[in-house]
PDB file of N, CA, C and O in Angstrom:
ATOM      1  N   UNK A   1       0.831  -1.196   0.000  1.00  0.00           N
ATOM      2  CA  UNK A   1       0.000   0.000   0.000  1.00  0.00           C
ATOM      3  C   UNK A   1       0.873   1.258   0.000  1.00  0.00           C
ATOM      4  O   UNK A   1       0.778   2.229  -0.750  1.00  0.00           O
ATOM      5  N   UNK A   2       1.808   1.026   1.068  1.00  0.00           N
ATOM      6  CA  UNK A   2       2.866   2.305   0.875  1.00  0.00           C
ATOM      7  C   UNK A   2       3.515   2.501  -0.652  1.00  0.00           C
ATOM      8  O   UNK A   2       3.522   3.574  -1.257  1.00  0.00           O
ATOM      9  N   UNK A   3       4.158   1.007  -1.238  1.00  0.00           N
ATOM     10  CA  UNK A   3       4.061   1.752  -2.257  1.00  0.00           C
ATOM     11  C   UNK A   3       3.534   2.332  -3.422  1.00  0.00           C
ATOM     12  O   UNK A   3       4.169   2.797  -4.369  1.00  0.00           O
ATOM     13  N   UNK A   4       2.131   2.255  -3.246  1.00  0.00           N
ATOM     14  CA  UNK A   4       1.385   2.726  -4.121  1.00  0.00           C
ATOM     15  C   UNK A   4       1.402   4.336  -4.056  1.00  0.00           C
ATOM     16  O   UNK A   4       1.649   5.174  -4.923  1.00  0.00           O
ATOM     17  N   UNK A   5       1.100   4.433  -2.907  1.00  0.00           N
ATOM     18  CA  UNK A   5       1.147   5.624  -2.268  1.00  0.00           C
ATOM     19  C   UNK A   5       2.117   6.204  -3.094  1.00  0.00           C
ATOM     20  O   UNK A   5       1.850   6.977  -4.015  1.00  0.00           O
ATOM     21  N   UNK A   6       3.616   5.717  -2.667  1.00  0.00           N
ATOM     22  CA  UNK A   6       4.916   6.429  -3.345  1.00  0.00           C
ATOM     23  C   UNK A   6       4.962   6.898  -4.605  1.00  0.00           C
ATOM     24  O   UNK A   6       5.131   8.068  -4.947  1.00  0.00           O
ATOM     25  N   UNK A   7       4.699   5.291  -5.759  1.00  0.00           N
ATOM     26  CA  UNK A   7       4.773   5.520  -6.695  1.00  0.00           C
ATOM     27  C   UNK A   7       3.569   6.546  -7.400  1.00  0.00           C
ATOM     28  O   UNK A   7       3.869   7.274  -8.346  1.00  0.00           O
ATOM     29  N   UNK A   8       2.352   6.517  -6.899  1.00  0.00           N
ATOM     30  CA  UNK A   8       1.262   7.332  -7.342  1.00  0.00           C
ATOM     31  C   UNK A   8       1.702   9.197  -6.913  1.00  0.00           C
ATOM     32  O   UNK A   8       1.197  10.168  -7.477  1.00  0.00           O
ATOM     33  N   UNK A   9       2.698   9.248  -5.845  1.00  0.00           N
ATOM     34  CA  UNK A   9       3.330  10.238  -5.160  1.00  0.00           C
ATOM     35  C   UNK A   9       4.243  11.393  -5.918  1.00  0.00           C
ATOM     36  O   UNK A   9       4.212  12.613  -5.760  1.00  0.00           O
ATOM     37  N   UNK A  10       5.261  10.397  -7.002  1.00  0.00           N
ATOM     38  CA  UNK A  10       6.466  10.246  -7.975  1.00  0.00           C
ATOM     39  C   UNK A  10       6.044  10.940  -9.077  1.00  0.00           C
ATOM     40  O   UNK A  10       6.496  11.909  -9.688  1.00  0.00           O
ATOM     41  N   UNK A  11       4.749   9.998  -9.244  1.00  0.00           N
ATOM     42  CA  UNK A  11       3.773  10.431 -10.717  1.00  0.00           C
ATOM     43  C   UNK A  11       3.344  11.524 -10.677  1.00  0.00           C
ATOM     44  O   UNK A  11       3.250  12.011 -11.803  1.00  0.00           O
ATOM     45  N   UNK A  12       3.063  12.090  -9.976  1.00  0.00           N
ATOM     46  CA  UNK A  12       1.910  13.181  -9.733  1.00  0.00           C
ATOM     47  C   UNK A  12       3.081  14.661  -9.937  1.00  0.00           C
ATOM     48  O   UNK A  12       2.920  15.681 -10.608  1.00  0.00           O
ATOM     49  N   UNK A  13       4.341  14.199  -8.984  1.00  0.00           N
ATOM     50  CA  UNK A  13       5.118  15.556  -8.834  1.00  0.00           C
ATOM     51  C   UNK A  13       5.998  15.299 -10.174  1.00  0.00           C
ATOM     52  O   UNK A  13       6.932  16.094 -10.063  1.00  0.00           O
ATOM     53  N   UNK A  14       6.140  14.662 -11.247  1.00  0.00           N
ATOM     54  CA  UNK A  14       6.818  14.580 -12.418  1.00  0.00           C
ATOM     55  C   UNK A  14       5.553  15.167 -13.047  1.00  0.00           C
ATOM     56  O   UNK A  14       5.693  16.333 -13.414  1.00  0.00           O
ATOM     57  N   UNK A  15       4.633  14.751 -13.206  1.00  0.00           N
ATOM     58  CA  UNK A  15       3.601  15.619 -13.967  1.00  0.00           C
ATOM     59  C   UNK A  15       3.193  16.943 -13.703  1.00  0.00           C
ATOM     60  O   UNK A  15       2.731  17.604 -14.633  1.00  0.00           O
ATOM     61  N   UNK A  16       3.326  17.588 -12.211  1.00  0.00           N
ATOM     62  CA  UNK A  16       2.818  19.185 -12.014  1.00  0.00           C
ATOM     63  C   UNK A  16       4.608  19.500 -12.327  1.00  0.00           C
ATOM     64  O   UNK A  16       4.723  20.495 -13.042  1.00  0.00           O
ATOM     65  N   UNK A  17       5.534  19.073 -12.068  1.00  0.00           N
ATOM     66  CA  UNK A  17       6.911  20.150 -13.302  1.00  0.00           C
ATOM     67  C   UNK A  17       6.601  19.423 -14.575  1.00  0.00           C
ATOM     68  O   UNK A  17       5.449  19.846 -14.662  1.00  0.00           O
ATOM     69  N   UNK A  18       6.713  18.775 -15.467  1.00  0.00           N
ATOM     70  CA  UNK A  18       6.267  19.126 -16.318  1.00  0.00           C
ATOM     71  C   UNK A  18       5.469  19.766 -16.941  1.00  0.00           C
ATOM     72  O   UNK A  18       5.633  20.147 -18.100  1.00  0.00           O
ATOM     73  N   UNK A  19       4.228  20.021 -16.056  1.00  0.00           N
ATOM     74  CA  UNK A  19       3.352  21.043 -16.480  1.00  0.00           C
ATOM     75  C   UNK A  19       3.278  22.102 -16.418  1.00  0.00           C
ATOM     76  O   UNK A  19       2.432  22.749 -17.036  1.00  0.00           O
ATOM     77  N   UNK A  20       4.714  22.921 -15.148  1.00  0.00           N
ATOM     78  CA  UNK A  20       5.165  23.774 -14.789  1.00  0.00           C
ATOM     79  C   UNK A  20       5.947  24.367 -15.598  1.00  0.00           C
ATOM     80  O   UNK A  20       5.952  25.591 -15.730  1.00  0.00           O
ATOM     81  N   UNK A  21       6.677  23.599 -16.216  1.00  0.00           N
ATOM     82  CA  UNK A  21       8.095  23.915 -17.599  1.00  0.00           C
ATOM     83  C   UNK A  21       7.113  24.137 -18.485  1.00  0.00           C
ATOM     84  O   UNK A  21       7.180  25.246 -19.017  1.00  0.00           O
ATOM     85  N   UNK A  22       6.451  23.627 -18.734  1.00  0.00           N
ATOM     86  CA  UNK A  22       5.002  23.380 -20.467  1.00  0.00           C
ATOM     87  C   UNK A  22       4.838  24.890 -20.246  1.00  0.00           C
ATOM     88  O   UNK A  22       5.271  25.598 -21.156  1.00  0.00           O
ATOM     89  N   UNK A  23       4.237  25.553 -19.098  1.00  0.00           N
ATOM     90  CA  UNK A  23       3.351  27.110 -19.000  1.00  0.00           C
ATOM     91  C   UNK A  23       4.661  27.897 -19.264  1.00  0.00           C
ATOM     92  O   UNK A  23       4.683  28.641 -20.244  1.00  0.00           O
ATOM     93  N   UNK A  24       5.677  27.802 -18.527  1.00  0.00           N
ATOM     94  CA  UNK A  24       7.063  28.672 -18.492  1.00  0.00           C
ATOM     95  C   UNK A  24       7.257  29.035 -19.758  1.00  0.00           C
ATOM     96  O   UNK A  24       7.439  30.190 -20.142  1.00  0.00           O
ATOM     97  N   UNK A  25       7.217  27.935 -20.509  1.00  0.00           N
ATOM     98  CA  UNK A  25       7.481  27.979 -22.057  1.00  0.00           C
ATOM     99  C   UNK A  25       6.546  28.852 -22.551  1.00  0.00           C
ATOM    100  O   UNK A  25       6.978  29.910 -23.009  1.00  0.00           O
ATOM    101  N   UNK A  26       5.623  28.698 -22.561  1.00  0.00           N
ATOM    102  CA  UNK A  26       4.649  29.320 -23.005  1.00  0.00           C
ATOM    103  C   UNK A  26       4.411  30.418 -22.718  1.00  0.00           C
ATOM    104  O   UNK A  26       3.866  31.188 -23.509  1.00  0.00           O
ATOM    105  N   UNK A  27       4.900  30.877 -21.052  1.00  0.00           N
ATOM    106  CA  UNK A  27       4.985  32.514 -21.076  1.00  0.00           C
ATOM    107  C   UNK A  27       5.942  33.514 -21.935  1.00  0.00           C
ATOM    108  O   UNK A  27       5.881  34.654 -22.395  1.00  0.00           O
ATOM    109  N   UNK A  28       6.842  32.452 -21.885  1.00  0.00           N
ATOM    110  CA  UNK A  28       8.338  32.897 -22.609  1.00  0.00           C
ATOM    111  C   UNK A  28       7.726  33.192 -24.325  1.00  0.00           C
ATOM    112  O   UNK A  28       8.266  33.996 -25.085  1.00  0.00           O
ATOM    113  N   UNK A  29       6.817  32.565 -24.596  1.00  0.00           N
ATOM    114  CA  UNK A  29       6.573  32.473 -26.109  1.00  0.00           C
ATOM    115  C   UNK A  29       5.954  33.479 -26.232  1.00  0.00           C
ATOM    116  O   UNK A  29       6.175  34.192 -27.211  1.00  0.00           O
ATOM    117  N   UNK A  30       4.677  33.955 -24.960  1.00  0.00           N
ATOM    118  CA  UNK A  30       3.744  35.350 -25.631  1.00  0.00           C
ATOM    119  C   UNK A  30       4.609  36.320 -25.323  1.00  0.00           C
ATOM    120  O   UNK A  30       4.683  37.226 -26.153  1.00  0.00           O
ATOM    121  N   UNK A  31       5.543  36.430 -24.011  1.00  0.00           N
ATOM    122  CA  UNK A  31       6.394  37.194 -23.943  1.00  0.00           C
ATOM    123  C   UNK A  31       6.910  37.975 -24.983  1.00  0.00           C
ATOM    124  O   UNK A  31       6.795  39.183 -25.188  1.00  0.00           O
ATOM    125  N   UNK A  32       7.756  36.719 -25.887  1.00  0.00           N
ATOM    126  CA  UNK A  32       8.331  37.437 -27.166  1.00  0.00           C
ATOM    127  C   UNK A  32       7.451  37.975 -28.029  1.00  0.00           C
ATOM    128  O   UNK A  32       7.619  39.055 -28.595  1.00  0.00           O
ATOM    129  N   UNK A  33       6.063  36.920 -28.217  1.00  0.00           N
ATOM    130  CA  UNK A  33       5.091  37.810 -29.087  1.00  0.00           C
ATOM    131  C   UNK A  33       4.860  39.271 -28.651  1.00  0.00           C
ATOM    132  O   UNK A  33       5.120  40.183 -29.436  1.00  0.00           O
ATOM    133  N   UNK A  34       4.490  39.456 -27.708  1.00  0.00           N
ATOM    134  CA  UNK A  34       4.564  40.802 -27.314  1.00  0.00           C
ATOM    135  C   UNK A  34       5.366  41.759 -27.605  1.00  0.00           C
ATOM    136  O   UNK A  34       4.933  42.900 -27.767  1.00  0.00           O
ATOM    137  N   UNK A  35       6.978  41.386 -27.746  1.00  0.00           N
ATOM    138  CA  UNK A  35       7.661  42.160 -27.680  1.00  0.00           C
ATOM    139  C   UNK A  35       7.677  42.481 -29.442  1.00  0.00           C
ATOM    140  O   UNK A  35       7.421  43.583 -29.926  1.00  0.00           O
ATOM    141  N   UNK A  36       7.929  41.622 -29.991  1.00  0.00           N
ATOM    142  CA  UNK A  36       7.916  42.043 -31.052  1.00  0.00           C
ATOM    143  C   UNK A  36       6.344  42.951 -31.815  1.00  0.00           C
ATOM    144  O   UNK A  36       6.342  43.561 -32.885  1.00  0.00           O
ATOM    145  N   UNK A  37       5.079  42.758 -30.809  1.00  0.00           N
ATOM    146  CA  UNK A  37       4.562  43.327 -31.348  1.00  0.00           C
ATOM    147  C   UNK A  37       4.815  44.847 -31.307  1.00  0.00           C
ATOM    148  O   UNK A  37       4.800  45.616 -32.268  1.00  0.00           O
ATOM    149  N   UNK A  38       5.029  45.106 -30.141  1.00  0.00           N
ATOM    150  CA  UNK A  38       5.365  46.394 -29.720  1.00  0.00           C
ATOM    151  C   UNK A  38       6.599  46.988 -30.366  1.00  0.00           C
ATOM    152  O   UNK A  38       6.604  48.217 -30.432  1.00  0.00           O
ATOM    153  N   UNK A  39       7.517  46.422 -30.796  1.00  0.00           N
ATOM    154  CA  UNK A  39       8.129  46.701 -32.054  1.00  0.00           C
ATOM    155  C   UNK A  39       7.469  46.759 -33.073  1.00  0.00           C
ATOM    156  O   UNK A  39       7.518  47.880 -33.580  1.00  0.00           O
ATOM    157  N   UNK A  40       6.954  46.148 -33.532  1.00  0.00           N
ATOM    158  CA  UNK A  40       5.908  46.721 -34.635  1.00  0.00           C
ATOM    159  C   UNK A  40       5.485  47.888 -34.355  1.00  0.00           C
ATOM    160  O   UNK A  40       6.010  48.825 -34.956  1.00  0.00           O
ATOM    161  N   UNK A  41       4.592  48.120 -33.525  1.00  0.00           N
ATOM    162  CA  UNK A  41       4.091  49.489 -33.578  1.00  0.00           C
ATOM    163  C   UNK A  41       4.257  50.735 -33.237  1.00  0.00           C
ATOM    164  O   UNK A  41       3.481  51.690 -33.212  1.00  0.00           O
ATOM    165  N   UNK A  42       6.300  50.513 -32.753  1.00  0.00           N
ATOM    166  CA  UNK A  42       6.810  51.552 -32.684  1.00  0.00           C
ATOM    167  C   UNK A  42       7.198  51.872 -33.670  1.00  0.00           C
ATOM    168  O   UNK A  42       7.432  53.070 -33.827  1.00  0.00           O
ATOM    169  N   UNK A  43       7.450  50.864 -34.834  1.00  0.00           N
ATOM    170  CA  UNK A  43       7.696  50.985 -35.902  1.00  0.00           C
ATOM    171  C   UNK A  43       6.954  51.332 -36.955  1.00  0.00           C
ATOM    172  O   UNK A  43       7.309  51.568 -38.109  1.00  0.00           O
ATOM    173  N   UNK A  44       5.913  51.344 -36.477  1.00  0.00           N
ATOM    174  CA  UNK A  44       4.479  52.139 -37.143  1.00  0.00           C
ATOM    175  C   UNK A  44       4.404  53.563 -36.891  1.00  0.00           C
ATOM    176  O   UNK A  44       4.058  54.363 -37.761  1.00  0.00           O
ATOM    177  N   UNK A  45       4.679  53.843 -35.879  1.00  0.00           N
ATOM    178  CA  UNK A  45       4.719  55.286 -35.030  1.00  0.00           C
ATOM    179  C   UNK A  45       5.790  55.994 -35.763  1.00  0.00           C
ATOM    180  O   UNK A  45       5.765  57.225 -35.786  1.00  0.00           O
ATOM    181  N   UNK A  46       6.764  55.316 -36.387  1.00  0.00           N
ATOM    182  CA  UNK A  46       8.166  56.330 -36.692  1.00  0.00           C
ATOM    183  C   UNK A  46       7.069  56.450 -38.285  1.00  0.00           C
ATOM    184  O   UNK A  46       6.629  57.404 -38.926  1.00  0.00           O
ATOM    185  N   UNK A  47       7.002  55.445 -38.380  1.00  0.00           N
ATOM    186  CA  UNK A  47       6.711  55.327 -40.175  1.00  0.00           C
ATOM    187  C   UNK A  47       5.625  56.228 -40.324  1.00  0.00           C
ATOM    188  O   UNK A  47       5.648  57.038 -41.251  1.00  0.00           O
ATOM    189  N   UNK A  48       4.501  56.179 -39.378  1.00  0.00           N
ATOM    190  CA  UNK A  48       3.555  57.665 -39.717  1.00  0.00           C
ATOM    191  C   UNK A  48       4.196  59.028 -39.590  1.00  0.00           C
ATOM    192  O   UNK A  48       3.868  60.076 -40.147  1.00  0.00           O
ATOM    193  N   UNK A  49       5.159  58.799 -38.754  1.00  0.00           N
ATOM    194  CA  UNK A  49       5.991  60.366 -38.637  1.00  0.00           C
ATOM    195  C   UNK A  49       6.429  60.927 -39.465  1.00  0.00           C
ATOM    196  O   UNK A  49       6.275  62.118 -39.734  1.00  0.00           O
ATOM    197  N   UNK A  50       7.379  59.719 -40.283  1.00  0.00           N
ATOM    198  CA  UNK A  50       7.851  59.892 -41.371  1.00  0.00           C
ATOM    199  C   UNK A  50       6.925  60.595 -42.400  1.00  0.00           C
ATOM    200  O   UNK A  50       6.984  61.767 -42.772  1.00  0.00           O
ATOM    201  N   UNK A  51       5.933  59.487 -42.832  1.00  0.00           N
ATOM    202  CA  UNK A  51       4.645  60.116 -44.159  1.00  0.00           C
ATOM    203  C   UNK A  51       4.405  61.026 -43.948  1.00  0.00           C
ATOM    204  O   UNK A  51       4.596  61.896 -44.798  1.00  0.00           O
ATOM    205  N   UNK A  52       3.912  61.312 -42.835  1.00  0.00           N
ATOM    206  CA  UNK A  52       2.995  62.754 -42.965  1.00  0.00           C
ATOM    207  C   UNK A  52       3.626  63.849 -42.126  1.00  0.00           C
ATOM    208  O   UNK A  52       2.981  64.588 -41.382  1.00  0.00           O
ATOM    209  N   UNK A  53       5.034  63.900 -42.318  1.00  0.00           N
ATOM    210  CA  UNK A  53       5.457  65.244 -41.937  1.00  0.00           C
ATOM    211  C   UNK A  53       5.657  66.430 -42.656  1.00  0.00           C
ATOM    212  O   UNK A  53       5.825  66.157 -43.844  1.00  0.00           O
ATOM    213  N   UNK A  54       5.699  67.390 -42.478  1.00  0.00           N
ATOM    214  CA  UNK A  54       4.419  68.393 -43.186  1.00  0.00           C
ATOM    215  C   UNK A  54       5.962  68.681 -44.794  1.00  0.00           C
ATOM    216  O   UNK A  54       5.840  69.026 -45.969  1.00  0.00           O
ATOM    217  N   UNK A  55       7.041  68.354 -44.049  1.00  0.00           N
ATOM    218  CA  UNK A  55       7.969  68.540 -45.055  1.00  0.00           C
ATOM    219  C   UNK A  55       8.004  67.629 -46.632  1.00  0.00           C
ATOM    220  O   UNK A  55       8.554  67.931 -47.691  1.00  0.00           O
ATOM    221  N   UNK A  56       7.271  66.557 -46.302  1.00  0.00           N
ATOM    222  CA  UNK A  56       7.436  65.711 -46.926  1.00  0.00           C
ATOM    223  C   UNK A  56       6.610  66.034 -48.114  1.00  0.00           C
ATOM    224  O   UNK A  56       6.861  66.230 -49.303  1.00  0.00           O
ATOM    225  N   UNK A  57       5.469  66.021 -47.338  1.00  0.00           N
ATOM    226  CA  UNK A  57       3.977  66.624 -48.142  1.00  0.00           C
ATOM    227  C   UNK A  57       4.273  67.235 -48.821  1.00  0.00           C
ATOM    228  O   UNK A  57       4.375  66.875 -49.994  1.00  0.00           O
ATOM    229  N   UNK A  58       4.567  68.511 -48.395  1.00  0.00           N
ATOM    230  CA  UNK A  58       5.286  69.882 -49.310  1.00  0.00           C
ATOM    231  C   UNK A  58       5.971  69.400 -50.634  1.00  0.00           C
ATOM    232  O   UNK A  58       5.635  69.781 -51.755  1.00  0.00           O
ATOM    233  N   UNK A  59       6.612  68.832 -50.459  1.00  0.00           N
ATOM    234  CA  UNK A  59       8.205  67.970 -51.071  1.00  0.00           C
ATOM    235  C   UNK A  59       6.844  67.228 -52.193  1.00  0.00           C
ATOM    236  O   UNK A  59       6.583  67.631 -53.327  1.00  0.00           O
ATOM    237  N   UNK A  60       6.164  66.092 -51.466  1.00  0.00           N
ATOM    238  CA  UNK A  60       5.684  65.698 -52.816  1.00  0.00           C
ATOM    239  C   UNK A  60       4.471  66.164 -53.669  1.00  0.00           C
ATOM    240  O   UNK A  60       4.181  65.531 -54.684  1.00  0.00           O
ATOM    241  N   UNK A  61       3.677  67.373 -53.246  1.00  0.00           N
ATOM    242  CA  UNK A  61       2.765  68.278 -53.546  1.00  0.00           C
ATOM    243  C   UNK A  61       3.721  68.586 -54.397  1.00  0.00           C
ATOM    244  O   UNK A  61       3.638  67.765 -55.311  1.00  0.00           O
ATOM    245  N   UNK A  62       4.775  69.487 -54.641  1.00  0.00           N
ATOM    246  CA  UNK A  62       5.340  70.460 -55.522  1.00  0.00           C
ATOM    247  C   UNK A  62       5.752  69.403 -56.275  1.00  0.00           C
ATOM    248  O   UNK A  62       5.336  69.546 -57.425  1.00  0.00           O
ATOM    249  N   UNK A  63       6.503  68.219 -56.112  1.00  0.00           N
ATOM    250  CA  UNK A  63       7.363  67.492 -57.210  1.00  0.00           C
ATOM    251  C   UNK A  63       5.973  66.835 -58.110  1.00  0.00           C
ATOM    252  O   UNK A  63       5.842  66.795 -59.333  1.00  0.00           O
ATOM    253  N   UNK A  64       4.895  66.291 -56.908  1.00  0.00           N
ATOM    254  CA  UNK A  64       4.577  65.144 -57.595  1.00  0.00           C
ATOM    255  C   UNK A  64       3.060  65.686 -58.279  1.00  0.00           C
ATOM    256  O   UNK A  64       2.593  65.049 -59.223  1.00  0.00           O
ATOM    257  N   UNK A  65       2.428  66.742 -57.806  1.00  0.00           N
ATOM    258  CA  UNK A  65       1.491  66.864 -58.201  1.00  0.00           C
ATOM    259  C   UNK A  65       1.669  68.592 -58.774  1.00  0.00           C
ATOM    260  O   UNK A  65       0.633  69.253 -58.852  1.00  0.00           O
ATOM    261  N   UNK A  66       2.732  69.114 -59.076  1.00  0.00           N
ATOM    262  CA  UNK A  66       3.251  70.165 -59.402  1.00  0.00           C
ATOM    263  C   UNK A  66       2.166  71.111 -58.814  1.00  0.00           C
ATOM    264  O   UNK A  66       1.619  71.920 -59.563  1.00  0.00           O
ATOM    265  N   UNK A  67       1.878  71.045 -57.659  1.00  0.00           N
ATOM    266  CA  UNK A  67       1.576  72.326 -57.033  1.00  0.00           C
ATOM    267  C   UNK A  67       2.633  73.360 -56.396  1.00  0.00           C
ATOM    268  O   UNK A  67       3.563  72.927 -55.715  1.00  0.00           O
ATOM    269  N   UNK A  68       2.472  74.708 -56.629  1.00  0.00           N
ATOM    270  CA  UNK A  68       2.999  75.803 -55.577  1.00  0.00           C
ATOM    271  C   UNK A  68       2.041  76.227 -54.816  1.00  0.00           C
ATOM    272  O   UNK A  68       0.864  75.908 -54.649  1.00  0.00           O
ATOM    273  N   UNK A  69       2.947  77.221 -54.257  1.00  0.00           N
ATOM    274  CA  UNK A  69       2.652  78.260 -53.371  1.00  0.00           C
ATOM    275  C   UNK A  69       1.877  79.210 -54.403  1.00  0.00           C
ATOM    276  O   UNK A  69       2.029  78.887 -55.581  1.00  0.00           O
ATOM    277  N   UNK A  70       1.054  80.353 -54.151  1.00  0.00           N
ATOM    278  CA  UNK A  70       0.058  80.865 -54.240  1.00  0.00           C
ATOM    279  C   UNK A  70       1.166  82.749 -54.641  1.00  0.00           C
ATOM    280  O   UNK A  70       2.111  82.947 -53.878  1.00  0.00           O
ATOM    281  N   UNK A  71       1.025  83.325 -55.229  1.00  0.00           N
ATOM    282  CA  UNK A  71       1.566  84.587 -55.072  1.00  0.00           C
ATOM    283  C   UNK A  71       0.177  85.688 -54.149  1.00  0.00           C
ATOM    284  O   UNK A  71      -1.028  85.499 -53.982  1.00  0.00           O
ATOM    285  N   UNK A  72       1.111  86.808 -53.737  1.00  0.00           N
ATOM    286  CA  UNK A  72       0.513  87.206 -52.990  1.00  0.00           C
ATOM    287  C   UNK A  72      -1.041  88.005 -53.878  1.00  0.00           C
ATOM    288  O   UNK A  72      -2.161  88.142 -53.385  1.00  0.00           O
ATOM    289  N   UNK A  73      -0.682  88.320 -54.966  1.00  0.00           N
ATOM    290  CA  UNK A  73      -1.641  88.487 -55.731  1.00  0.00           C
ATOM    291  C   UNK A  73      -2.867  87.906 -56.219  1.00  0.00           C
ATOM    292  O   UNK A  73      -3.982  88.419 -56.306  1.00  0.00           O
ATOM    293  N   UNK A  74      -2.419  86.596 -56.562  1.00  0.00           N
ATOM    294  CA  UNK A  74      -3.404  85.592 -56.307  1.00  0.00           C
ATOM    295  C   UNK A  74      -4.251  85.138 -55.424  1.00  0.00           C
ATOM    296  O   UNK A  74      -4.915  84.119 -55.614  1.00  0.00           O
ATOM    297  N   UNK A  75      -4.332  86.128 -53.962  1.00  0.00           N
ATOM    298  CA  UNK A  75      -4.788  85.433 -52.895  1.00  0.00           C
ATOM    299  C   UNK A  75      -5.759  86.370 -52.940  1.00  0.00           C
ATOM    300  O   UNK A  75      -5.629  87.577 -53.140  1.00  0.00           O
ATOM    301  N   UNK A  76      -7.309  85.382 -52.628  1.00  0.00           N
ATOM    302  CA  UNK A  76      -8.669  86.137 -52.465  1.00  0.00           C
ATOM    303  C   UNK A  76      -9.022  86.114 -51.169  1.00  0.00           C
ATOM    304  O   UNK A  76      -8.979  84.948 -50.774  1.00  0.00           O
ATOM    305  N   UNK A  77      -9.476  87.145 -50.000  1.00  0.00           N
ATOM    306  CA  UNK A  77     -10.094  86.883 -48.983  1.00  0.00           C
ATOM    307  C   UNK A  77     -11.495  87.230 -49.055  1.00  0.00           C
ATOM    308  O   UNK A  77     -11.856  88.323 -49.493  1.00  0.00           O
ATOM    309  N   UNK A  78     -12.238  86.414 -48.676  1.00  0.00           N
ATOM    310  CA  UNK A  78     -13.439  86.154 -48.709  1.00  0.00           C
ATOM    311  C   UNK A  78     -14.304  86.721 -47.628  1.00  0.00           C
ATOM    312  O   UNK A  78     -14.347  85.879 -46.731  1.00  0.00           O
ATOM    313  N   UNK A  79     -15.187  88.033 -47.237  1.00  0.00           N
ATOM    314  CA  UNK A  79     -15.809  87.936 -46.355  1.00  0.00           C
ATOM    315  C   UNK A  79     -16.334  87.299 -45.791  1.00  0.00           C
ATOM    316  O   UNK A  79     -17.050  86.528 -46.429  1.00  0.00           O
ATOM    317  N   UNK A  80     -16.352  87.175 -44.285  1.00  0.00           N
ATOM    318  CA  UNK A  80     -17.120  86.175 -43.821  1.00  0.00           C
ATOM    319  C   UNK A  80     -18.916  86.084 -43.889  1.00  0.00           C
ATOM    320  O   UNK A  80     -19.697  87.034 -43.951  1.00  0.00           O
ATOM    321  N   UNK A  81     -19.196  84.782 -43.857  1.00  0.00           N
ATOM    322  CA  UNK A  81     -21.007  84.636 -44.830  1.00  0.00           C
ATOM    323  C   UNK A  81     -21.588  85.829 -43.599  1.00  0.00           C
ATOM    324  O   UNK A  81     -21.084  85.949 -42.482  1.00  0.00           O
ATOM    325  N   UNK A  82     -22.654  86.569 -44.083  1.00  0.00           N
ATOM    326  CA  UNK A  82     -23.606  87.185 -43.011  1.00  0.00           C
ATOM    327  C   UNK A  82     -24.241  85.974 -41.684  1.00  0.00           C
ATOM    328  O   UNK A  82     -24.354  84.748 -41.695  1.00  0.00           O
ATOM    329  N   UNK A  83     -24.525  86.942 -40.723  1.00  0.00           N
ATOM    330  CA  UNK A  83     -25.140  86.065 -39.476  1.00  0.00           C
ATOM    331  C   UNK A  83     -26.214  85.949 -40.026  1.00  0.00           C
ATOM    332  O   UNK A  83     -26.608  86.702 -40.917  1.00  0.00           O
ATOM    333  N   UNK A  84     -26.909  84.876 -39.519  1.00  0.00           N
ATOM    334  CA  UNK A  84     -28.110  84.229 -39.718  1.00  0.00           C
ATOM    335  C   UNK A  84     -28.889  84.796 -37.932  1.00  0.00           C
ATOM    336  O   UNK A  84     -28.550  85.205 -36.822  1.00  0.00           O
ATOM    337  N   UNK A  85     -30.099  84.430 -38.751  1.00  0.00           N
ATOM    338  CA  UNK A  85     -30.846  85.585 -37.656  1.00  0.00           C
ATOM    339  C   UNK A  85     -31.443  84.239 -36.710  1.00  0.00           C
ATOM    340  O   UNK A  85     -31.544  83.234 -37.413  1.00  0.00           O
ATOM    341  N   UNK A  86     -31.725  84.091 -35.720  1.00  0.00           N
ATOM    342  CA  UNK A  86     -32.168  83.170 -34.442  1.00  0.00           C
ATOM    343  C   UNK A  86     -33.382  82.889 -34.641  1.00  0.00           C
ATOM    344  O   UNK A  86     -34.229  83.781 -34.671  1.00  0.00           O
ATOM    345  N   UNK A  87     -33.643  81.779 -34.789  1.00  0.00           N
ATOM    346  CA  UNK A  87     -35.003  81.104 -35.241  1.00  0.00           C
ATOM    347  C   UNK A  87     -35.934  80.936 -33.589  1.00  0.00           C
ATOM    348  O   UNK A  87     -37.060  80.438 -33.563  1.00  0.00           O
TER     349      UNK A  87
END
């Protein structure tokens, strides 16, 4: 009877570390997922910085869609519309 006890004893604590190492692993695995996600999306963060910084725009407005700047002559100001009266 005792050694049932033992051997059923043996079994049990080889199976909770193994099952202990199994999760470890597995933290270790989302761990890295994580990390690399978050690299990703710092790497997203630079890359929107990059696109849409106002220099860039500029840069490909004038090259790519041959827009300028406006001369001062060319510029209309528009009164502002009349108030509308309170219903």
């Amino acid at each position: 009877m005792l050694f049932i006890l033992l051997i059923t004893s043996a079994i049990s604590l080889v199976t909770a570390r193994h099952d202990t190492r199994k999760i470890v692993n597995e933290i270790e695995v989302e761990r890295n997922k994580a990390s690399q996600i978050k690299n990703h999306h710092t790497n997203l963060v630079i890359e929107k910085a990059t696109l849409t910084s106002r220099s860039r725009i500029e840069r490909l407005a004038i090259q790519k869609l041959k827009m300028k700047y406006p001369k001062r002559e060319d510029i209309v100001l528009l009164p502002p519309p009349p108030a509308r009266a309170k219903q």
